[in-house]
C-alpha positions in Angstrom: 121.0 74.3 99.5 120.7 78.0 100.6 120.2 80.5 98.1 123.4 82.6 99.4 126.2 79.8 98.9 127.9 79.8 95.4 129.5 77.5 93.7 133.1 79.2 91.1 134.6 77.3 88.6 137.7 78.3 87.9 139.4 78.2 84.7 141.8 75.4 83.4 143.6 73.6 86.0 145.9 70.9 86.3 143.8 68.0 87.8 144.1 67.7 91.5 145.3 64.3 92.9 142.1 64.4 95.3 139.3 64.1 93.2 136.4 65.2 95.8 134.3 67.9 96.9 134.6 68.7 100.7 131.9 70.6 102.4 133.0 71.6 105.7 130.1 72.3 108.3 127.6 70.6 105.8 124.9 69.9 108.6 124.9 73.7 109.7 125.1 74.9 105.7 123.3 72.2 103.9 120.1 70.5 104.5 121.1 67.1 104.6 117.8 65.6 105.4 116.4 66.6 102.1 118.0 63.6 99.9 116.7 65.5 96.4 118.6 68.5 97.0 121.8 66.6 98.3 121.2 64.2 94.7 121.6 67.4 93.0 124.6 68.7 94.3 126.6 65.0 94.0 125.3 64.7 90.9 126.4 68.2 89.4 129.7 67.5 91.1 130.0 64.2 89.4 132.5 62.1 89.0 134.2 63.9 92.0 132.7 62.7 95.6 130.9 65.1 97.3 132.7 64.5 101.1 130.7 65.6 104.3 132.8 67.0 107.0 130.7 68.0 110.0 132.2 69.5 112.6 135.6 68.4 114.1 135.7 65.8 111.5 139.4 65.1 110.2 140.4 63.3 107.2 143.9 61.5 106.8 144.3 60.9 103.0 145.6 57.7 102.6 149.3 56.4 100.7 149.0 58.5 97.2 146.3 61.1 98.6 143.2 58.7 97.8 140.5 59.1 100.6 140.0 56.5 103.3 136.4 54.8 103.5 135.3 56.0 106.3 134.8 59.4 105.2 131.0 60.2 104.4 129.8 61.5 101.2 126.7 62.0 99.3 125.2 59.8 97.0 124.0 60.1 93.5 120.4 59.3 95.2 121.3 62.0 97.6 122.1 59.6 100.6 124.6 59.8 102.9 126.9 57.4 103.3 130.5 55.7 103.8 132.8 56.1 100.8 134.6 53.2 99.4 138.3 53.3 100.0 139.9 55.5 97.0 
C-alpha cells in the first residue's frame, strides 16, 4: 500500500448489513501484484472481505444486501480471487 492512504476507524457503530471492505480503483491505488502486502490488508480487515473494484466495475448486492460471487476480493494469502456468494 502507499504510504499516503489511511485507513479511520470510527467510533461505535451499529453493524452494517454489508460486511466488506470496498476499494474502488484498487489496481491504480494498490499494488495488487505484491500478494504480502494485499495478505496484510485482508487480514487486518478480517472477518469483513476486502472487495476489489477496478474501474467501471458495479456491484448489485444480492436479496438481503449479501454480495454476489462474482465480485473479487482479496485473500487471507493475499490472492485475488472470486468471492463466494454471501
Amino acid at each position: 500500500m502507499r504510504p499516503d492512504l489511511r485507513v479511520t476507524v470510527l467510533g461505535p457503530q451499529r453493524r452494517p448489513t454489508l460486511d466488506a471492505v470496498l476499494l474502488p480503483h484498487a489496481r491504480r491505488r494498490l499494488r495488487v501484484d505484491d500478494r504480502n502486502r494485499m495478505g496484510v490488508l485482508a487480514r487486518r480487515f478480517g472477518p469483513a472481505r476486502c472487495v476489489v473494484l477496478d474501474d467501471g466495475v458495479r456491484v448489485d448486492l444480492g436479496p438481503g444486501g449479501g454480495l454476489p460471487g462474482s465480485v473479487r476480493v482479496i485473500a487471507a494469502d493475499g490472492r485475488i480471487g472470486p468471492a463466494v456468494a454471501s
